[in-house]
MDAnalysis code that builds the backbone (N, CA, C; Angstrom):
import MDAnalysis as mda
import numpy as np

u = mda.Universe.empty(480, n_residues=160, atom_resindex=np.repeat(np.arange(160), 3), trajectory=True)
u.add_TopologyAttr("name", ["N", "CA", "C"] * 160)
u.add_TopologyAttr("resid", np.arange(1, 161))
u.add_TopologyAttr("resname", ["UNK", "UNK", "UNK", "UNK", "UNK", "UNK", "UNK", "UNK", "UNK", "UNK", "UNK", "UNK", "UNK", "UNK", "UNK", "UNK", "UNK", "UNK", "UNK", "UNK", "UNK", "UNK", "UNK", "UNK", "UNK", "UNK", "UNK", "UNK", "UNK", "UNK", "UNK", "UNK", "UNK", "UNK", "UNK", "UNK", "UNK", "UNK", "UNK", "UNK", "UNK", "UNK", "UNK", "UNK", "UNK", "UNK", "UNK", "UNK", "UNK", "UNK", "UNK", "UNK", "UNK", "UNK", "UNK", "UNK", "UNK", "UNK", "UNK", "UNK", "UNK", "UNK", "UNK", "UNK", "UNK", "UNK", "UNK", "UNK", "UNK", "UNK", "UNK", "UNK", "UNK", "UNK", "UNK", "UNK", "UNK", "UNK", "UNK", "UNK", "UNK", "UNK", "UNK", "UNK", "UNK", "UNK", "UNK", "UNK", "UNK", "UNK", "UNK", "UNK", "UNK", "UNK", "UNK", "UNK", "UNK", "UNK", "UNK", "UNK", "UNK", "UNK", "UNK", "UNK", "UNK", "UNK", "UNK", "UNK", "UNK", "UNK", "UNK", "UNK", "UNK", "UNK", "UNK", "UNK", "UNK", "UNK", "UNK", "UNK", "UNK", "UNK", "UNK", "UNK", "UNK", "UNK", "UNK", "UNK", "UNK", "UNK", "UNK", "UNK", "UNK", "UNK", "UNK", "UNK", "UNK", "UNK", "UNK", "UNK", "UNK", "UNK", "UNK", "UNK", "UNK", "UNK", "UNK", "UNK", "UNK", "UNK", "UNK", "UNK", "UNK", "UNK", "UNK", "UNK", "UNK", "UNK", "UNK", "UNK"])
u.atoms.positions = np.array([
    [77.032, -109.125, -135.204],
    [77.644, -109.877, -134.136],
    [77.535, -111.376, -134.409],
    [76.325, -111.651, -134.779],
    [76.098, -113.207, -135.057],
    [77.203, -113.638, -136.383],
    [77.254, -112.716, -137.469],
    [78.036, -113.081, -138.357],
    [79.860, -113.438, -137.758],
    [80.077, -112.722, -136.656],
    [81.534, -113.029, -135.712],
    [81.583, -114.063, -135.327],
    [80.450, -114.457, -134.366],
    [80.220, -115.615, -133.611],
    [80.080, -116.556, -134.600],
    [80.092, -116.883, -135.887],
    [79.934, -118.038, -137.253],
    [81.095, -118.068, -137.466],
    [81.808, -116.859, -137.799],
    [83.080, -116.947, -138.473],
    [84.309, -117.855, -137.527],
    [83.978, -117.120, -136.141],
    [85.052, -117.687, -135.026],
    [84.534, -119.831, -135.305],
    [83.157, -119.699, -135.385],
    [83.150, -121.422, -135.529],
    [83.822, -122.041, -136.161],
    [84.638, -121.404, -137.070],
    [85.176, -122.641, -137.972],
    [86.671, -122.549, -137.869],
    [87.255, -121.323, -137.059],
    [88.637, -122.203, -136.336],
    [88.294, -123.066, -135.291],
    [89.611, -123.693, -134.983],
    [89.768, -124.983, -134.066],
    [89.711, -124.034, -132.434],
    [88.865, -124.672, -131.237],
    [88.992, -124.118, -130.405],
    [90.846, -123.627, -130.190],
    [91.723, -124.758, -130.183],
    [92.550, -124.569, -129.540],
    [93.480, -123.310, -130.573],
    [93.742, -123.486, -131.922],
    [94.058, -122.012, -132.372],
    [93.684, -120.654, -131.408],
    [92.368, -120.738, -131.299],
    [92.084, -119.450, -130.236],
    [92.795, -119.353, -129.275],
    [93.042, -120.468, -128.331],
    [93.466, -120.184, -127.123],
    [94.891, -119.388, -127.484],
    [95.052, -120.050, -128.211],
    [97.119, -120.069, -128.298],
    [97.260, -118.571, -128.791],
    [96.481, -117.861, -129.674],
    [96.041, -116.662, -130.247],
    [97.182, -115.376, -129.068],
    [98.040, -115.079, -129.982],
    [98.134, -113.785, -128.957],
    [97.167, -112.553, -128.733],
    [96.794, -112.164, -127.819],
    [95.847, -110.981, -127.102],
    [96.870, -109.392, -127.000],
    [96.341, -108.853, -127.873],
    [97.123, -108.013, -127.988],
    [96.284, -106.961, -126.511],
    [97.224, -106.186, -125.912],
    [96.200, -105.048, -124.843],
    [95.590, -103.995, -125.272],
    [94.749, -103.781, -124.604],
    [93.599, -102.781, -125.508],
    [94.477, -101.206, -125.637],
    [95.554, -100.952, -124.888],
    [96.450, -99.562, -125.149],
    [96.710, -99.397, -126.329],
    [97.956, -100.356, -126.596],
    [98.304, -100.277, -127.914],
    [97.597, -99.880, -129.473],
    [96.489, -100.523, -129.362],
    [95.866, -100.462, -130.431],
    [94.991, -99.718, -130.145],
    [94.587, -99.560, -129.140],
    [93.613, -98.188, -129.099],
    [93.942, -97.230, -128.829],
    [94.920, -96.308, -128.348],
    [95.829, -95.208, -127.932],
    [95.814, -94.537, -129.486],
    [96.755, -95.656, -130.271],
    [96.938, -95.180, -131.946],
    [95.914, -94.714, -132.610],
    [95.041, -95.533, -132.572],
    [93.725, -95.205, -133.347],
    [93.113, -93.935, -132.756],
    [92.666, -94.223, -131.602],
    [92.484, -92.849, -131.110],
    [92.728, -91.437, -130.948],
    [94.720, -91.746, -130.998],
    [95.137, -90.159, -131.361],
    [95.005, -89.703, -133.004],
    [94.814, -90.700, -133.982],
    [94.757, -90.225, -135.019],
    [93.280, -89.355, -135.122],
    [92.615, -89.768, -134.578],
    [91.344, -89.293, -134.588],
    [91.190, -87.829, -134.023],
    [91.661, -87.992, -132.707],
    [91.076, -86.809, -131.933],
    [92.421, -85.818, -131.968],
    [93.476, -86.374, -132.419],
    [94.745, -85.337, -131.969],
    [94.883, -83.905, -132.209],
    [94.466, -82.697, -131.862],
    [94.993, -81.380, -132.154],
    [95.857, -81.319, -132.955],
    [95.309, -80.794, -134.403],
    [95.615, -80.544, -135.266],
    [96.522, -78.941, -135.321],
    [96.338, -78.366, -134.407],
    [96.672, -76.842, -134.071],
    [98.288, -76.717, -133.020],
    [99.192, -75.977, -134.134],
    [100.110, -76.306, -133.109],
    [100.319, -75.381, -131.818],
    [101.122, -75.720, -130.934],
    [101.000, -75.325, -129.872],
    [101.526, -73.414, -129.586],
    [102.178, -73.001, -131.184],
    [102.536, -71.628, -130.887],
    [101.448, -70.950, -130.759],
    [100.188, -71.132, -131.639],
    [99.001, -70.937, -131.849],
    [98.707, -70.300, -130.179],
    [98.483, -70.867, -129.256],
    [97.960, -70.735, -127.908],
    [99.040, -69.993, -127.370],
    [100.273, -69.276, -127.705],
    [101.018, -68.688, -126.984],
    [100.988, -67.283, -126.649],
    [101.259, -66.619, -125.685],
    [100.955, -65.428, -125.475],
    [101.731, -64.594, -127.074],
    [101.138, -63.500, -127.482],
    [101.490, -62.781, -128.260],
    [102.300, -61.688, -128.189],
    [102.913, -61.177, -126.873],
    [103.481, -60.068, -126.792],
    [104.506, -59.986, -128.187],
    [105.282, -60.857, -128.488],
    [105.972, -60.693, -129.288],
    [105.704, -59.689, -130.760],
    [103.922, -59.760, -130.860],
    [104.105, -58.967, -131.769],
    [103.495, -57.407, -131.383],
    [103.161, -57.476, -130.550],
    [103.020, -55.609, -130.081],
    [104.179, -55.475, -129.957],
    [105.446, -56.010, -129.353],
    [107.131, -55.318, -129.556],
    [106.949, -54.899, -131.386],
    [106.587, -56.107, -132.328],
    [107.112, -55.879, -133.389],
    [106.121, -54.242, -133.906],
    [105.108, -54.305, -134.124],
    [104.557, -52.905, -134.119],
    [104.304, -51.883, -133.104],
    [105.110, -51.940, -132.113],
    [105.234, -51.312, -131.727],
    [103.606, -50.408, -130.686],
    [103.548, -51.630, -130.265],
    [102.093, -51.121, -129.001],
    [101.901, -52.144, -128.078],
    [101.195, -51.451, -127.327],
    [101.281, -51.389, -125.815],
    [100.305, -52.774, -125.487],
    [99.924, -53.783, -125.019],
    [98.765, -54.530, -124.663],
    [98.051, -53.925, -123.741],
    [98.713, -54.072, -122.530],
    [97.866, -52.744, -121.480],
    [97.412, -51.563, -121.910],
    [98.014, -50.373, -123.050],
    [97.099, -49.529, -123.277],
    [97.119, -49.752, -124.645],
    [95.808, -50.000, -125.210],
    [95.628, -50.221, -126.336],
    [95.468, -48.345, -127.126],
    [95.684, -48.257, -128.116],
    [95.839, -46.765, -128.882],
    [94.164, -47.005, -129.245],
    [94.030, -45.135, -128.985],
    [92.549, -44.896, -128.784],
    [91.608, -44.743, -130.560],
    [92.375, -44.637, -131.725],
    [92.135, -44.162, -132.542],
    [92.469, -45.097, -133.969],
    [91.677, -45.423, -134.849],
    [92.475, -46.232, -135.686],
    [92.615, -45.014, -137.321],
    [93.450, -45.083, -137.628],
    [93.976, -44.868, -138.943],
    [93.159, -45.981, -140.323],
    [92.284, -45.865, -140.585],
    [91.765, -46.712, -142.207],
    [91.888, -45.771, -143.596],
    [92.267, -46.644, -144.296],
    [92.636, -46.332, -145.401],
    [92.373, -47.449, -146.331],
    [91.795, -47.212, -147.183],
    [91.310, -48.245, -148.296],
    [92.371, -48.082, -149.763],
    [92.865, -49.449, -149.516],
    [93.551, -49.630, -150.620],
    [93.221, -50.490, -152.007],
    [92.306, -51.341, -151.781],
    [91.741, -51.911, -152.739],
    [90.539, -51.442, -153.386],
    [90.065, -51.612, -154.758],
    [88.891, -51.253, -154.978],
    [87.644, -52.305, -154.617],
    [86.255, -52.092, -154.476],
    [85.684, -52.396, -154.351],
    [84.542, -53.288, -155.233],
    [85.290, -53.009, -156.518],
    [84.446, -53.746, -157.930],
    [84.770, -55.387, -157.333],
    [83.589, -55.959, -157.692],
    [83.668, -57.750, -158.066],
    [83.375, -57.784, -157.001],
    [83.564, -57.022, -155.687],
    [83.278, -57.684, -154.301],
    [81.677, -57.604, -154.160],
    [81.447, -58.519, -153.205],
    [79.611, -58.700, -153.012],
    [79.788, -57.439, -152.104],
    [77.912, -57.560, -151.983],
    [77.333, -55.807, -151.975],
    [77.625, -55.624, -150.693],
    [77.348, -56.570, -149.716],
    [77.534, -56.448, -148.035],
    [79.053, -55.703, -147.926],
    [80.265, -55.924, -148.351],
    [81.082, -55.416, -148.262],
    [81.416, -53.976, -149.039],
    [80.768, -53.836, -150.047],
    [80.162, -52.492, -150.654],
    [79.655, -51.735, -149.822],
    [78.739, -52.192, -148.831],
    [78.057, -51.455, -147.602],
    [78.836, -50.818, -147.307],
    [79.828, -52.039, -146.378],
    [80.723, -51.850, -145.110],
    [81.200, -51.005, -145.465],
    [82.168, -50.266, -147.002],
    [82.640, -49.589, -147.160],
    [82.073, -47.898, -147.086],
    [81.479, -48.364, -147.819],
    [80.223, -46.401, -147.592],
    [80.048, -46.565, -146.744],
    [79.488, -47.296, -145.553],
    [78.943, -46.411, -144.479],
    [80.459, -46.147, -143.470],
    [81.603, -46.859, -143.778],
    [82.372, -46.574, -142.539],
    [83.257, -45.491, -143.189],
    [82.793, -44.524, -144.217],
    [83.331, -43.667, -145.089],
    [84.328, -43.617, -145.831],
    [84.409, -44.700, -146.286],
    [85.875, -45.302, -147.425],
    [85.699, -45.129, -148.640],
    [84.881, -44.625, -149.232],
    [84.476, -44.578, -150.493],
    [85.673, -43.983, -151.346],
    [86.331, -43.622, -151.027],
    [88.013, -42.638, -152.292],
    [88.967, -43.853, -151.536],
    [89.855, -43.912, -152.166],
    [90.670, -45.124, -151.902],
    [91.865, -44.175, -151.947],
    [92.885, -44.432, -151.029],
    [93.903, -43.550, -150.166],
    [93.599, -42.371, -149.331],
    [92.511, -42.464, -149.076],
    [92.417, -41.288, -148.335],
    [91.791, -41.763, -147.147],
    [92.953, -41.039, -145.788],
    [92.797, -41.724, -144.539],
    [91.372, -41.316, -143.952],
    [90.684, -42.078, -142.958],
    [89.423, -42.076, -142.174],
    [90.004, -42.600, -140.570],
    [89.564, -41.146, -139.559],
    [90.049, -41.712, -138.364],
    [88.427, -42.653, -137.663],
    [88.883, -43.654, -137.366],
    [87.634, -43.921, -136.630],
    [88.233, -44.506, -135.136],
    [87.176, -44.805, -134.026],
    [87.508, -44.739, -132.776],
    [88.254, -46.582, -132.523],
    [88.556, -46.917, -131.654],
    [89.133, -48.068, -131.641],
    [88.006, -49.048, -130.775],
    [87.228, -49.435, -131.189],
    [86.031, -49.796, -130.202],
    [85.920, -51.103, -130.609],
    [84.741, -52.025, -130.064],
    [84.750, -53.424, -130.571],
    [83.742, -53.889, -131.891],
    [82.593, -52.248, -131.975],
    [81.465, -52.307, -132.987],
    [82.845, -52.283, -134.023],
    [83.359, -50.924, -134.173],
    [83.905, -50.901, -134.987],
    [84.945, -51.981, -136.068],
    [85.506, -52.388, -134.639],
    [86.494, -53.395, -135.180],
    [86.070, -54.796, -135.608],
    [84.509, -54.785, -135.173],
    [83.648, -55.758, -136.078],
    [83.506, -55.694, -137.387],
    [83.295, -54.875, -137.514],
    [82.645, -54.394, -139.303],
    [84.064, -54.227, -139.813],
    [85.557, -53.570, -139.353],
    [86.543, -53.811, -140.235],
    [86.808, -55.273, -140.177],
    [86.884, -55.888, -139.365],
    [86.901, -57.614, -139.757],
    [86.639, -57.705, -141.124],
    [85.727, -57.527, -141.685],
    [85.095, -58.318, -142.416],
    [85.754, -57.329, -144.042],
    [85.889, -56.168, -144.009],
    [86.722, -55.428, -144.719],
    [88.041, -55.483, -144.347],
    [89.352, -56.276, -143.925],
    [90.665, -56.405, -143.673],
    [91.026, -55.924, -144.794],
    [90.898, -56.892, -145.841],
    [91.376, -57.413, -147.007],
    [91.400, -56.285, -147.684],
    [90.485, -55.340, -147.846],
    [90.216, -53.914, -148.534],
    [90.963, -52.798, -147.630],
    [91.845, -52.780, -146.730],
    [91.574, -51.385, -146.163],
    [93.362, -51.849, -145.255],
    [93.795, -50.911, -144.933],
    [94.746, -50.826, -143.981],
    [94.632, -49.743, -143.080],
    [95.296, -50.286, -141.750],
    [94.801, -49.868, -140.391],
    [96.218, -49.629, -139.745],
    [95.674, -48.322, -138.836],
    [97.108, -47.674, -138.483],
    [96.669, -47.496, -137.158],
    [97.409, -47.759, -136.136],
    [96.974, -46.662, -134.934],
    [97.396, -45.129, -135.136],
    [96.511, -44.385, -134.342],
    [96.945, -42.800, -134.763],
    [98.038, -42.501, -133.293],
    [98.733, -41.920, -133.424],
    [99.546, -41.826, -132.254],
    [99.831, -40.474, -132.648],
    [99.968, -39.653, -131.289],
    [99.639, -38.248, -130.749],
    [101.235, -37.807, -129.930],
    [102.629, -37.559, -131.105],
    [103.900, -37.361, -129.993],
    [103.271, -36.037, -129.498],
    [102.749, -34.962, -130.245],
    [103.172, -33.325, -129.268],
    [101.343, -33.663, -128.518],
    [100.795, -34.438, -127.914],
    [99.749, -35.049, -127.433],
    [98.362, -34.052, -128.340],
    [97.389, -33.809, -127.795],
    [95.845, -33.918, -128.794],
    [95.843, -32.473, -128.573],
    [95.321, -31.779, -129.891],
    [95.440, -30.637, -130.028],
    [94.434, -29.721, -129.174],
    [94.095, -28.801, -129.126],
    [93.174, -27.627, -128.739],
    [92.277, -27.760, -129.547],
    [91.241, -26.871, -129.251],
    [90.029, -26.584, -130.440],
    [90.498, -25.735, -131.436],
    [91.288, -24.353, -131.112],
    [91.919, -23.252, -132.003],
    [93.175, -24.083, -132.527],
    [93.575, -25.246, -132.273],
    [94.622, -25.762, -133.261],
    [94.504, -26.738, -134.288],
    [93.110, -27.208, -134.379],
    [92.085, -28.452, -134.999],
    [92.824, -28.000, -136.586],
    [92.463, -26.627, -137.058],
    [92.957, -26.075, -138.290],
    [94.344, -26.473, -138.849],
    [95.250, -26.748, -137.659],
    [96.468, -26.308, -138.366],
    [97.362, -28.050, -137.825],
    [96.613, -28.962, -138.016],
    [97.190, -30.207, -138.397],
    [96.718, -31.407, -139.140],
    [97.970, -32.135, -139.103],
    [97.830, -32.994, -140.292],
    [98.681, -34.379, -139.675],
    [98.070, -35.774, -140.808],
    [98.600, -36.995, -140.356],
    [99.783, -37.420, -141.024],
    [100.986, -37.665, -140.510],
    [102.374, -38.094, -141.577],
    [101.998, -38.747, -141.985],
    [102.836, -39.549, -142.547],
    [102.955, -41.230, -143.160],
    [102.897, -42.024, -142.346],
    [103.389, -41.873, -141.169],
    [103.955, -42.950, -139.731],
    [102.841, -42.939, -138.907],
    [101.469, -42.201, -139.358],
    [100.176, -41.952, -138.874],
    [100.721, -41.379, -137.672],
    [101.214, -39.996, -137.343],
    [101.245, -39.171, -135.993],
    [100.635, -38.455, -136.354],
    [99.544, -37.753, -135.519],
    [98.841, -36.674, -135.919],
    [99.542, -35.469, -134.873],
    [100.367, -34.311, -135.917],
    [101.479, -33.580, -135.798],
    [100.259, -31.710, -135.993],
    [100.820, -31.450, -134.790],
    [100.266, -29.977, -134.543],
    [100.917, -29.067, -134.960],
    [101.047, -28.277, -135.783],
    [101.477, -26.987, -136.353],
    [100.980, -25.824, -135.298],
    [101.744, -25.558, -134.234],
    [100.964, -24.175, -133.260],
    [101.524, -23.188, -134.002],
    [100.747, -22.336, -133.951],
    [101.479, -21.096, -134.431],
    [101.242, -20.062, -132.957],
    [102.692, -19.184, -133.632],
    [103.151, -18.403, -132.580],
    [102.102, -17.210, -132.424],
    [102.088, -16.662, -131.011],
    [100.925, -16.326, -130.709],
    [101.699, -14.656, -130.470],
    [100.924, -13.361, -130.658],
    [101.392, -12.244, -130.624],
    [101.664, -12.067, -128.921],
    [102.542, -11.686, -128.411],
    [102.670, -10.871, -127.291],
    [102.606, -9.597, -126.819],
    [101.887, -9.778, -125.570],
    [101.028, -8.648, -125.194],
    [102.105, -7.692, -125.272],
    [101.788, -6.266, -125.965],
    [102.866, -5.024, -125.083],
    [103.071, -4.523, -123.985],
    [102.379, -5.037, -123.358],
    [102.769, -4.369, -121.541],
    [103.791, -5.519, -121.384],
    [103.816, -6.667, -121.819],
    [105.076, -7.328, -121.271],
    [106.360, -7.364, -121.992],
    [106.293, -6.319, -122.970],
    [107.491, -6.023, -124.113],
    [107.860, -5.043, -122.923],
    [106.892, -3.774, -122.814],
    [107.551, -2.604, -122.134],
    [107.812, -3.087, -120.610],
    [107.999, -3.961, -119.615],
    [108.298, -4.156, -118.470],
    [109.373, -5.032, -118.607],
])
């Protein structure tokens, strides 16, 4: 401060006066938004429906089941993600793993994205029986599709 108060000594008082004063907005508004301005643009904060239309799900009911499938291998990656993989049973790479849609879960795939692709499982002829567990399977489009098989009919209702 003292070094200001020296420097200002050696103009002429009256230079100062005459000095235009610029207002503290101008020059501080600028400086200031460079500093603090949100760097993040504003689509960022926008509601997302747009992309549950695009894949096709619901926000209000979220699908109960996720579809994982590991597509990458696991060499070169550090061991923590080596974990993640064995224990959430990914170890063969293309071969699907249903797990539940929960928030533990969807913690630990966080961190495996990059390795794995995720399907919701969706149920058109809805969730099978116990005696029909045997006789289905997951498409491509991840529906898990029931094969019933036809069931013998009684003969008292052939002969009536």
């Amino acid at each position: 401060m003292t070094g200001v108060c020296r420097g200002l000594g050696f103009f002429p008082f009256k230079a100062l006066a005459e000095a235009t004063i610029l207002s503290p907005s101008t020059w501080f508004v600028s400086a200031r938004s460079k500093i603090t301005k949100a760097r993040v643009s504003k689509e960022f904060f926008e509601e997302r429906s747009k992309d549950h239309e695009k894949y096709g799900g619901d926000p209000d009911q979220p699908h109960k089941l996720h579809i994982v499938t590991r597509v990458k291998s696991v060499k070169r990656r550090p061991y923590w993600e080596k974990d993640l993989v064995k224990n959430l049973g990914l170890e063969r790479p293309h071969v699907p793993v249903i797990h539940k849609n929960t928030t533990s879960v969807n913690h630990l795939l966080k961190f495996i994205k990059h390795l794995v692709k995720i399907q919701p499982l969706k149920t058109p002829y809805g969730l099978p029986a116990e005696e029909d567990m045997g006789e289905t399977y997951i498409n491509c489009k991840g529906e898990l599709i029931v094969c019933r098989l036809l069931k013998p009919v009684d003969p008292k209702a052939i002969e009536s």
